[in-house]
C-alpha positions as CSV (number, residue, x, y, z in Angstrom):
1,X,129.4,80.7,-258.8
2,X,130.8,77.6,-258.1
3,X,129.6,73.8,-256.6
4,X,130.6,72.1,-253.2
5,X,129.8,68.7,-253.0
6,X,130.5,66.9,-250.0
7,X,129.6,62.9,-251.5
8,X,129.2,59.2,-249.9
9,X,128.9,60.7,-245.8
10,X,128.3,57.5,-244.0
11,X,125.8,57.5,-240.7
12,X,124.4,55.2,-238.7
13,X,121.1,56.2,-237.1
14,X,117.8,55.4,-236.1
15,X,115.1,56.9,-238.3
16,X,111.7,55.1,-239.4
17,X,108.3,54.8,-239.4
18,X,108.5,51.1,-237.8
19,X,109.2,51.0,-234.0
20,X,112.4,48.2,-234.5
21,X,113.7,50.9,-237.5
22,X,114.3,53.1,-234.8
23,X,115.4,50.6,-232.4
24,X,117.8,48.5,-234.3
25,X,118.7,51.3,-237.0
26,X,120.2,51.6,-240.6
27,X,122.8,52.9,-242.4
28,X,122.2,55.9,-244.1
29,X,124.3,57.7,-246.7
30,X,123.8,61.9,-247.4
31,X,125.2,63.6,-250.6
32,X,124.7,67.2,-250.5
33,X,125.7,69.9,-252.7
34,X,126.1,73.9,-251.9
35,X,126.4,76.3,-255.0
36,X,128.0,79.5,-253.4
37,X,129.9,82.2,-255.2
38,X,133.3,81.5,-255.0
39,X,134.9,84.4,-256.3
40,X,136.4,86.0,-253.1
41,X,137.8,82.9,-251.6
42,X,139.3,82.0,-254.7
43,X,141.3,84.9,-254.7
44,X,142.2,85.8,-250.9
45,X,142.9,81.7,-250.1
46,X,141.3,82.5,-246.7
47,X,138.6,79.8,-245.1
48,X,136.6,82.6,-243.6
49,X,135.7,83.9,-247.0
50,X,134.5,80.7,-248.0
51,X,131.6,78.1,-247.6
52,X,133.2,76.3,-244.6
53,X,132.3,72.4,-245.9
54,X,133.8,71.1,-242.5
55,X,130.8,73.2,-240.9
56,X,128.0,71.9,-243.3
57,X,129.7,68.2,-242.2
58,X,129.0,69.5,-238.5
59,X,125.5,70.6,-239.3
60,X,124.5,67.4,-241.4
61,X,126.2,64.6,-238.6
62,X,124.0,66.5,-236.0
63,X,121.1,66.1,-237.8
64,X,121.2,62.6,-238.6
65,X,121.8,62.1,-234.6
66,X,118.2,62.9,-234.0
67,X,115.7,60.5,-234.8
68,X,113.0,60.4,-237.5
69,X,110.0,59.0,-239.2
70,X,110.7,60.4,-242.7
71,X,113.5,61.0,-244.3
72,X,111.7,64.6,-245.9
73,X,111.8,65.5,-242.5
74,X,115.9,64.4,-242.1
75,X,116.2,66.6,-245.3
76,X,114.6,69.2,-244.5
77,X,115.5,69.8,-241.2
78,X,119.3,69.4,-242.3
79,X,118.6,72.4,-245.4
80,X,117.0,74.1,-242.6
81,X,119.7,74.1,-240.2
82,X,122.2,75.1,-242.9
83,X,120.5,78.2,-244.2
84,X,120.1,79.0,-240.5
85,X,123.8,78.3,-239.5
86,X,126.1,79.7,-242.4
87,X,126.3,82.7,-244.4
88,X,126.6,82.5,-248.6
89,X,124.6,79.6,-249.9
90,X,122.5,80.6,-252.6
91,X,121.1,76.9,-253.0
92,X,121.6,73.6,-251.4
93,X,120.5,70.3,-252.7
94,X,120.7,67.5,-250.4
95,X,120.2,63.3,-251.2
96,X,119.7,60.8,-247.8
97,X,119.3,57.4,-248.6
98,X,118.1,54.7,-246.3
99,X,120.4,51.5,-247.1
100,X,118.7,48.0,-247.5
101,X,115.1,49.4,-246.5
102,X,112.5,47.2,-244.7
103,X,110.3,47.0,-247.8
104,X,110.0,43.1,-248.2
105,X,112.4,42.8,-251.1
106,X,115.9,43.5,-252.2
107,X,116.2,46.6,-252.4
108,X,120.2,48.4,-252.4
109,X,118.6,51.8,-251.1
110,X,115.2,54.0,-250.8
111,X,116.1,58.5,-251.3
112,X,114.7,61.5,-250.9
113,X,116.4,64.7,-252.7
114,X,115.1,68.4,-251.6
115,X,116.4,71.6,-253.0
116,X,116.4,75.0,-250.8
């Protein structure tokens, strides 16, 4: 078994509860890591063996495009959408964090993990 971790993706969208939230929008950032065995791909040194991490990019930048109230349901549907699109995850964790939330004070970031 091994660990992909694709760290620090970078989005601009428009999810929130609040009307202006999804009007004006925030930057979000999405960690999210896939354990997948890695034993055939580390010897054949062919992509189509493997976890393709350029694909779970796809999947998680095409979520974030559609707008939400809660980030459990960003999460979620991202987990979602990856057990439904690829083949090999065993588990997937996933972190998105709202930067500089509405929240009435100074706050660097607000995060939801979820594991699948």
């Amino acid at each position: 078994m091994g660990l992909i971790q694709i760290e620090n993706m970078e989005f601009y969208a428009f999810h929130g509860h609040y009307k202006e939230e999804q009007i004006v929008g925030n930057k979000f950032i999405v960690d999210l890591t896939i354990e997948a065995d890695m034993s055939i791909p580390s010897k054949s040194d062919n992509l189509k063996d493997a976890v393709n991490y350029q694909k779970a990019y796809q999947i998680v930048k095409s979520e974030m495009e559609k707008k939400s109230y809660l980030l459990e349901n960003i999460a979620a549907r991202i987990l979602d959408a990856l057990y439904s699109e690829m083949t090999g995850i065993k588990k997937a964790k996933i972190r998105v964090s709202k930067m500089n939330p509405p929240m009435g004070g100074k706050i660097g970031s607000v995060s939801v993990v979820m594991e699948k």
